[in-house]
C-alpha positions as protocol buffer text, in pm:
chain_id: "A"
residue {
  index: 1
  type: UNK
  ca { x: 915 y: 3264 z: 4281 }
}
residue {
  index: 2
  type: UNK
  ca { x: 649 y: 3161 z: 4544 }
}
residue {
  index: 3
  type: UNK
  ca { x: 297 y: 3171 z: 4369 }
}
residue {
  index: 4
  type: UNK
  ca { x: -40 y: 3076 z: 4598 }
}
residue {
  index: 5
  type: UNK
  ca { x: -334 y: 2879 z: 4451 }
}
residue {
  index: 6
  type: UNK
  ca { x: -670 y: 2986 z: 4546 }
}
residue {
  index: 7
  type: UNK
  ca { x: -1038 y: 2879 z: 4442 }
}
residue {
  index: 8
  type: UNK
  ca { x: -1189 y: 3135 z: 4276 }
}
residue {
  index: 9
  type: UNK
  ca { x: -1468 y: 3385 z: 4499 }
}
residue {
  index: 10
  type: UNK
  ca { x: -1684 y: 3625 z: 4402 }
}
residue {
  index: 11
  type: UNK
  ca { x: -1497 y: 3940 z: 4459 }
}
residue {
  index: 12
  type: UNK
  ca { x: -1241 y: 3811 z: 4239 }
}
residue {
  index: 13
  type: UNK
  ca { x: -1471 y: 3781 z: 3929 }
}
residue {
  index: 14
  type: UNK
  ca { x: -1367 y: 4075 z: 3782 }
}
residue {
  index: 15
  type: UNK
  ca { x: -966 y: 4035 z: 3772 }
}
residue {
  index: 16
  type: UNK
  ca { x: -1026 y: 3692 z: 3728 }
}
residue {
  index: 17
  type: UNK
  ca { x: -1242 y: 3740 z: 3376 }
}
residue {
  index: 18
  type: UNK
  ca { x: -980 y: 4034 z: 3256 }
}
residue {
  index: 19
  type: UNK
  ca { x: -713 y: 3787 z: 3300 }
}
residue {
  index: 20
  type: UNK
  ca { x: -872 y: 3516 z: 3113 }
}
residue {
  index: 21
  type: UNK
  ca { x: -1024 y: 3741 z: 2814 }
}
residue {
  index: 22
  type: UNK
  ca { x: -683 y: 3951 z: 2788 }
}
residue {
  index: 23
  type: UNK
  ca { x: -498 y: 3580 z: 2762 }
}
residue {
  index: 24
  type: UNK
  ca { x: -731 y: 3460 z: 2530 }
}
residue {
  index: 25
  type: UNK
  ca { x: -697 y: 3758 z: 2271 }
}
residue {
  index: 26
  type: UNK
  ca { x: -289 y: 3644 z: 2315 }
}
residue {
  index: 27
  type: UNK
  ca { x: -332 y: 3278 z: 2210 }
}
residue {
  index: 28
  type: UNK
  ca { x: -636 y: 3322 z: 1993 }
}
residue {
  index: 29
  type: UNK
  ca { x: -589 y: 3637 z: 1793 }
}
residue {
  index: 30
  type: UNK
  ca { x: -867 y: 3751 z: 1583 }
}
residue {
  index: 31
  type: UNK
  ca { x: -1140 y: 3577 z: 1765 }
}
residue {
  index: 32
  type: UNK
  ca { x: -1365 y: 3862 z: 1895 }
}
residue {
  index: 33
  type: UNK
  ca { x: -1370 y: 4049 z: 2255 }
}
residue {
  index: 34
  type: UNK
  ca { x: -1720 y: 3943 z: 2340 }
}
residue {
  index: 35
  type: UNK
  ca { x: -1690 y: 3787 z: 2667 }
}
residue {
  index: 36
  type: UNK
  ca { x: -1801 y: 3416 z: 2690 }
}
residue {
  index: 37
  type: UNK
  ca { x: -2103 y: 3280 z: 2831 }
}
residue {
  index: 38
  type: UNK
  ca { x: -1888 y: 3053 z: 3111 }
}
residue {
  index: 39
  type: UNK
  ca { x: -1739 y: 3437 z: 3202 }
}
residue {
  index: 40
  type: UNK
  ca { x: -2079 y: 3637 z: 3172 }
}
residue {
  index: 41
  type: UNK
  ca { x: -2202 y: 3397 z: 3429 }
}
residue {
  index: 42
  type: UNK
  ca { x: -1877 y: 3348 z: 3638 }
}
residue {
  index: 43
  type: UNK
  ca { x: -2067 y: 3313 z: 3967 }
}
residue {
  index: 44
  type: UNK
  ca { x: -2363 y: 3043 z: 3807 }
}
residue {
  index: 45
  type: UNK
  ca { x: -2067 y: 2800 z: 3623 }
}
residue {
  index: 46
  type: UNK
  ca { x: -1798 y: 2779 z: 3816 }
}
residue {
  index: 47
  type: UNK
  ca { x: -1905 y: 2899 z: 4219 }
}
residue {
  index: 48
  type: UNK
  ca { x: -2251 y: 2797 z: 4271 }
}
residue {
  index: 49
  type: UNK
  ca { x: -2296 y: 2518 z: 4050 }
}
residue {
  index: 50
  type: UNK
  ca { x: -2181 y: 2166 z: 4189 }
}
residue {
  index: 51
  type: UNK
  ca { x: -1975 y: 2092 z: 3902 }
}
residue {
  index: 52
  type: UNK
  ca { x: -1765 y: 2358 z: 3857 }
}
residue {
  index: 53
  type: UNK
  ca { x: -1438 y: 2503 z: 4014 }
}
residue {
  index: 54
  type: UNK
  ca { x: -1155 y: 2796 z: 3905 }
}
residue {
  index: 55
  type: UNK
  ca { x: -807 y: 2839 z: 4029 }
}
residue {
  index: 56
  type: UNK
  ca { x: -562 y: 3088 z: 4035 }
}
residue {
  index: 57
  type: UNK
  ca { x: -276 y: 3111 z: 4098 }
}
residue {
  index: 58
  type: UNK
  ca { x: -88 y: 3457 z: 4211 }
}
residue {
  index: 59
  type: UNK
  ca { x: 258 y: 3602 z: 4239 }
}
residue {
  index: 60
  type: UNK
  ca { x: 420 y: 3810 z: 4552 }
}
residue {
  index: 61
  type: UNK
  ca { x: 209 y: 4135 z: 4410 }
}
residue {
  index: 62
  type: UNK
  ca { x: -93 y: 3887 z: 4471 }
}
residue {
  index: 63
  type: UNK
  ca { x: -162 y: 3959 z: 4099 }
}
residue {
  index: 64
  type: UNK
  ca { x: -280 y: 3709 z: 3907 }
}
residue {
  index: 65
  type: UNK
  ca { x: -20 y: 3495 z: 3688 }
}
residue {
  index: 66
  type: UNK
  ca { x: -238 y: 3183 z: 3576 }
}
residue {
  index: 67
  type: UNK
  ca { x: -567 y: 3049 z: 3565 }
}
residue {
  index: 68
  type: UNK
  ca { x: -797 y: 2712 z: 3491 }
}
residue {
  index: 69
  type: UNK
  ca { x: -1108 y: 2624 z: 3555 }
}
residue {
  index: 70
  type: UNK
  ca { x: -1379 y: 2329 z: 3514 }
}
residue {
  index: 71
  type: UNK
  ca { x: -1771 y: 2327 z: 3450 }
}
residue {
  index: 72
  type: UNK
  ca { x: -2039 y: 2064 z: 3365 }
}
residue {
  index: 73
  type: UNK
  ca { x: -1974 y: 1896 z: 3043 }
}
residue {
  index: 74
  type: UNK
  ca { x: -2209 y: 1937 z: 2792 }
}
residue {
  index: 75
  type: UNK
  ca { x: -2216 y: 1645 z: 2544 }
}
residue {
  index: 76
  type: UNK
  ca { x: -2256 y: 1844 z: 2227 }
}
residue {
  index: 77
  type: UNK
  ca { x: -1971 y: 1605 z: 2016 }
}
residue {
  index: 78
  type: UNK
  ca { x: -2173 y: 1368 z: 1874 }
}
residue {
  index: 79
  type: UNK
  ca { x: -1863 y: 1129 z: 1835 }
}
residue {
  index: 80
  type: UNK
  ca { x: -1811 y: 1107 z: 2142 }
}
residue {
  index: 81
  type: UNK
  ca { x: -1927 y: 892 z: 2425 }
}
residue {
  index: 82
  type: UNK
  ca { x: -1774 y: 948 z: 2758 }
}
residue {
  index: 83
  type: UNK
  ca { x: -1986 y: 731 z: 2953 }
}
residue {
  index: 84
  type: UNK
  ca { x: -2215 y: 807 z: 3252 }
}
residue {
  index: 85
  type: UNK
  ca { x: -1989 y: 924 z: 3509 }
}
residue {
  index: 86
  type: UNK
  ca { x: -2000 y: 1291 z: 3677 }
}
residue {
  index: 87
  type: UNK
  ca { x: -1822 y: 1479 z: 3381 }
}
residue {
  index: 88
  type: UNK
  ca { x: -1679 y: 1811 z: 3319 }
}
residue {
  index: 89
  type: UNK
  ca { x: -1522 y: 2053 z: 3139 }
}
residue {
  index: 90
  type: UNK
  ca { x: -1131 y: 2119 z: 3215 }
}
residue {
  index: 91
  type: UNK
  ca { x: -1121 y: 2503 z: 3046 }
}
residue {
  index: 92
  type: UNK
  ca { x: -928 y: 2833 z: 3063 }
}
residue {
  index: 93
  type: UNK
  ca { x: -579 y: 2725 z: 3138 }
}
residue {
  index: 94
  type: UNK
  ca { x: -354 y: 3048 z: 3087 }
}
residue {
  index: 95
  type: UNK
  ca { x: -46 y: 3097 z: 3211 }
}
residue {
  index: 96
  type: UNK
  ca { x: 139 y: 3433 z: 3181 }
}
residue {
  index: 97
  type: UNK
  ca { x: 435 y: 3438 z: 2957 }
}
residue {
  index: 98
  type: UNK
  ca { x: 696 y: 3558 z: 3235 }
}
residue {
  index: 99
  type: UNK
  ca { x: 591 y: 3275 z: 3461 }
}
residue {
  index: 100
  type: UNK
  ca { x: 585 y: 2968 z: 3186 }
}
residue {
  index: 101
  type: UNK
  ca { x: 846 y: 2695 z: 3192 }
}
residue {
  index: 102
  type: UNK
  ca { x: 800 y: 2648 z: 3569 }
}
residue {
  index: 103
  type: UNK
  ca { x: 554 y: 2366 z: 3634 }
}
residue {
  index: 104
  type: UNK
  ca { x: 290 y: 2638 z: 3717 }
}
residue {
  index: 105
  type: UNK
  ca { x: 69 y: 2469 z: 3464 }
}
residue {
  index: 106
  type: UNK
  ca { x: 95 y: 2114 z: 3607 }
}
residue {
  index: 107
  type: UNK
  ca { x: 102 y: 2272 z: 4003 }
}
residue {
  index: 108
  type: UNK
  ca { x: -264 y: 2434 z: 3909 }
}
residue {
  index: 109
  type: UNK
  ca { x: -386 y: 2145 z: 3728 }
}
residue {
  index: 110
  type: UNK
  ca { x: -292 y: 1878 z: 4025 }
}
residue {
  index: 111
  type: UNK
  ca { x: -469 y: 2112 z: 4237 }
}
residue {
  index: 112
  type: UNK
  ca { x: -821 y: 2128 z: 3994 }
}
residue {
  index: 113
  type: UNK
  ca { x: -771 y: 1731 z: 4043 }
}
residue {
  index: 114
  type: UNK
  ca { x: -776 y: 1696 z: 4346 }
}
residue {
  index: 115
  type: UNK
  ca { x: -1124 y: 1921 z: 4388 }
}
residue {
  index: 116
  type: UNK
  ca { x: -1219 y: 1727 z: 4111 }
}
residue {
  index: 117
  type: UNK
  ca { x: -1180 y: 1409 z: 4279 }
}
residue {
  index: 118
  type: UNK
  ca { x: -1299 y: 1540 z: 4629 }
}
residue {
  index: 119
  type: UNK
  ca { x: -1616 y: 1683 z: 4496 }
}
residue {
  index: 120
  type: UNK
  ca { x: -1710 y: 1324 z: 4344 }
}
residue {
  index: 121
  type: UNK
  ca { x: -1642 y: 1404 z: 3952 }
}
residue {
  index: 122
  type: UNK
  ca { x: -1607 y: 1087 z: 3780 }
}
residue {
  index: 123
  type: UNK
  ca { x: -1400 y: 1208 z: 3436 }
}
residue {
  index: 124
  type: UNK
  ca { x: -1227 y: 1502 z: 3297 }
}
residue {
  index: 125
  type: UNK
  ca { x: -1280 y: 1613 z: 2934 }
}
residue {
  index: 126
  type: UNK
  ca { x: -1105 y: 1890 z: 2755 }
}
residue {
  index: 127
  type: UNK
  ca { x: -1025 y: 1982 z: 2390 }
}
residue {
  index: 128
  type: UNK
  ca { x: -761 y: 2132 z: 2267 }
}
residue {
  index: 129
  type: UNK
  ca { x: -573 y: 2231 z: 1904 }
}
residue {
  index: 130
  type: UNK
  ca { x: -235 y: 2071 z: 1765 }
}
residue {
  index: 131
  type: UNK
  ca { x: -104 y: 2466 z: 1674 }
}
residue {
  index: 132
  type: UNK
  ca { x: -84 y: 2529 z: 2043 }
}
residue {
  index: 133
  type: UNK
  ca { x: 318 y: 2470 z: 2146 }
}
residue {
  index: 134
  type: UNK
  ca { x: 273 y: 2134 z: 2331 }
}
residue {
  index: 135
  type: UNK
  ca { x: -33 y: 2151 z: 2434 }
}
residue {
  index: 136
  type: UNK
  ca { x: -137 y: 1788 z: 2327 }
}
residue {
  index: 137
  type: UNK
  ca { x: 183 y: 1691 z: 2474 }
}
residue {
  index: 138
  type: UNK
  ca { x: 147 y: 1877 z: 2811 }
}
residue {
  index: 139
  type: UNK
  ca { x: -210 y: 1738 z: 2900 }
}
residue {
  index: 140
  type: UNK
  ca { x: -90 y: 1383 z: 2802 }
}
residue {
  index: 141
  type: UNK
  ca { x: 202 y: 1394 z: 3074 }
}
residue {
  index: 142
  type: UNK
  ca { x: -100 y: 1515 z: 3282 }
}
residue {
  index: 143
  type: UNK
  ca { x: -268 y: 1150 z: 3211 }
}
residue {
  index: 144
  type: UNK
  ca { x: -520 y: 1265 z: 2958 }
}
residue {
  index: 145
  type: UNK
  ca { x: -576 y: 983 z: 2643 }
}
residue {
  index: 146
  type: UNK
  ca { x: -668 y: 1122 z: 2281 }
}
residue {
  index: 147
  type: UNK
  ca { x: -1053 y: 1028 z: 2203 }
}
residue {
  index: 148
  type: UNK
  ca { x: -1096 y: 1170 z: 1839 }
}
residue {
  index: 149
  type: UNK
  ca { x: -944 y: 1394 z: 1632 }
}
residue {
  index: 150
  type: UNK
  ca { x: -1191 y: 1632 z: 1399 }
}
residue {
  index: 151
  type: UNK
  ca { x: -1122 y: 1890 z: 1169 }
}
residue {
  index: 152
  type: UNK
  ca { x: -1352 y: 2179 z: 1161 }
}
residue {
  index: 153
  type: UNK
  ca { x: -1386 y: 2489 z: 933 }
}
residue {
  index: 154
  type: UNK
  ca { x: -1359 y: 2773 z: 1210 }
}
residue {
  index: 155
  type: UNK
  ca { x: -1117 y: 2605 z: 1432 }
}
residue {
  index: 156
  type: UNK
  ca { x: -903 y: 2356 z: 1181 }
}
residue {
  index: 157
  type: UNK
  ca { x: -792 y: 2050 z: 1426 }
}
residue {
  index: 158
  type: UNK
  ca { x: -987 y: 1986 z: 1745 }
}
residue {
  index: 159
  type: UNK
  ca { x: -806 y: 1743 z: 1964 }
}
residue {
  index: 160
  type: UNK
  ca { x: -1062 y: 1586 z: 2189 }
}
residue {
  index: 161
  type: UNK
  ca { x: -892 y: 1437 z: 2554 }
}
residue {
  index: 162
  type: UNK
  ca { x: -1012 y: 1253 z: 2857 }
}
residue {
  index: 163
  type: UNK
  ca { x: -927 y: 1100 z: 3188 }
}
residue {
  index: 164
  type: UNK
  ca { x: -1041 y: 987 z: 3503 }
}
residue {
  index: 165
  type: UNK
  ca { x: -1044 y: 1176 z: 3788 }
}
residue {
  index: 166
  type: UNK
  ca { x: -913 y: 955 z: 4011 }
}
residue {
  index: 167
  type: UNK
  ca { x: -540 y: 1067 z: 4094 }
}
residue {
  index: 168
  type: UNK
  ca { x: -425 y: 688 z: 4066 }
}
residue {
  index: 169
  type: UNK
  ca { x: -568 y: 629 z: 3737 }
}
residue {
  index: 170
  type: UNK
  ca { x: -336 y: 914 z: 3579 }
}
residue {
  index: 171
  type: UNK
  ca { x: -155 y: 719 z: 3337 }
}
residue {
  index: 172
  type: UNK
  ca { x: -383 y: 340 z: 3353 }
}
residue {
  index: 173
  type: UNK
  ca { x: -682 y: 430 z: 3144 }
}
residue {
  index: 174
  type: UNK
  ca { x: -694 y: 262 z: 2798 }
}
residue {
  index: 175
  type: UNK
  ca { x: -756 y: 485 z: 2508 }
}
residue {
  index: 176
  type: UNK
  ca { x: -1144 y: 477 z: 2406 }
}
residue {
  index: 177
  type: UNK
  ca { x: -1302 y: 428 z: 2105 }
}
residue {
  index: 178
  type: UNK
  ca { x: -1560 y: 684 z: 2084 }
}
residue {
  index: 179
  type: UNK
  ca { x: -1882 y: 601 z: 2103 }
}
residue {
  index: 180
  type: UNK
  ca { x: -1824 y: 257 z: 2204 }
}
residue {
  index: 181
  type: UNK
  ca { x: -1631 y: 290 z: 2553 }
}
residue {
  index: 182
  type: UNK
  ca { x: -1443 y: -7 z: 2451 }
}
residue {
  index: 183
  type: UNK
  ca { x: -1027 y: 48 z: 2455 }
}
residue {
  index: 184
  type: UNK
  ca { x: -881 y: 173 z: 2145 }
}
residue {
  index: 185
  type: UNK
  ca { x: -636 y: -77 z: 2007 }
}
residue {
  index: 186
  type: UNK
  ca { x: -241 y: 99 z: 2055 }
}
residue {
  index: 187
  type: UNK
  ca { x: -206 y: 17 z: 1668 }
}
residue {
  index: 188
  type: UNK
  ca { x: -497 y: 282 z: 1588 }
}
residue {
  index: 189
  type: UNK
  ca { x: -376 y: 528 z: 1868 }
}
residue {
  index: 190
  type: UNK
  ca { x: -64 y: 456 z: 1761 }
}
residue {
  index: 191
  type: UNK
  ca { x: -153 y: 590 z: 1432 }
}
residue {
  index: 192
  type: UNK
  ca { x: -418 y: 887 z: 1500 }
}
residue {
  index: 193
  type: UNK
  ca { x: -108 y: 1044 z: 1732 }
}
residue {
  index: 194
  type: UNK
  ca { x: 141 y: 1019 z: 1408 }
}
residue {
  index: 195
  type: UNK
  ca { x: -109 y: 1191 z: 1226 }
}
residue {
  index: 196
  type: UNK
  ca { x: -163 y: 1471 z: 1476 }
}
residue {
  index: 197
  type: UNK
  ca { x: 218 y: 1526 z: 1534 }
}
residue {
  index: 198
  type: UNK
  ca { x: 207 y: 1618 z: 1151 }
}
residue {
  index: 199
  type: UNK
  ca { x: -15 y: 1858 z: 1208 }
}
């Protein structure tokens, strides 16, 4: 099935933000309709400001069929210390169910790398949650390294990941102990990933 990739543009806001909130309601059930404030201010986060991109990608009806995004970190994890590099956000990766299992998700994410990289962005950072289907798994093949691993009331597990954005650096980064920026020894990786596939 041929699929195009596009940056996001302001006409597109509209489709673009009922695609994202009716995907979200799909993986995260119960958590609220209220649109988000990265989506109330699509054309601030992710056009205009110099940090941030969206993709999507759509099928031969030119609807769209995935999505993903990035916008300016902001260091609100305590625990974490992911240096002083241009970083942001890697968000909103949905991909619709009829169109999964195809390498859509790793096409779109190459392509929010290499804007990433072009526009000067120094590191990637995204969470994620270990009851998501391979999600950890997925974003690990994409080079990202587990940072920390906290456990939260509202959201249970929160899988903290990172990587540089430099496409030749994909799978060369040591793991980091947070805070620190020094490389995680593999035993303690070794052991924080047993412990999340348990989840």
């Amino acid at each position: 099935m041929a699929v195009i990739i596009r940056r996001a543009t302001r006409n597109q806001i509209p489709e673009i933000v009922k695609f994202v909130m009716a995907s979200r309601a799909k993986t995260f059930p119960g958590q609220g309709q209220t649109t988000l404030p990265d989506l109330a201010h699509f054309q601030e986060t992710y056009i205009e400001h110099r940090d941030g991109c969206f993709l999507t990608a759509h099928g031969e009806d030119d609807q769209i069929v995935a999505a993903i995004g990035y916008l300016a970190y902001e260091p609100r994890f305590a625990q974490l210390d992911l240096g002083h590099d241009r970083v942001v956000e890697v968000v909103r990766l949905y991909v619709d169910p009829s169109w999964r299992r195809a390498g859509l998700a790793s096409r779109l994410f190459a392509e929010l790398m290499r804007h990433a990289h072009e526009a000067g962005i120094g590191r990637l950072y995204l969470h994620t949650h270990p009851h998501l289907p391979g999600a950890i798994q997925f974003w690990e093949r994409q080079g990202f390294v587990i940072l920390d691993v906290q456990e939260t009331t509202r959201w249970g597990s929160v899988v903290h990941m990172s990587r540089l954005s430099d496409p030749s650096s994909s799978f060369l980064e040591p793991h980091i102990v947070p805070n620190t920026g020094m490389p995680k020894p593999n035993n303690l990786f070794g052991a924080s990933h047993q412990q999340i596939q348990g989840f």
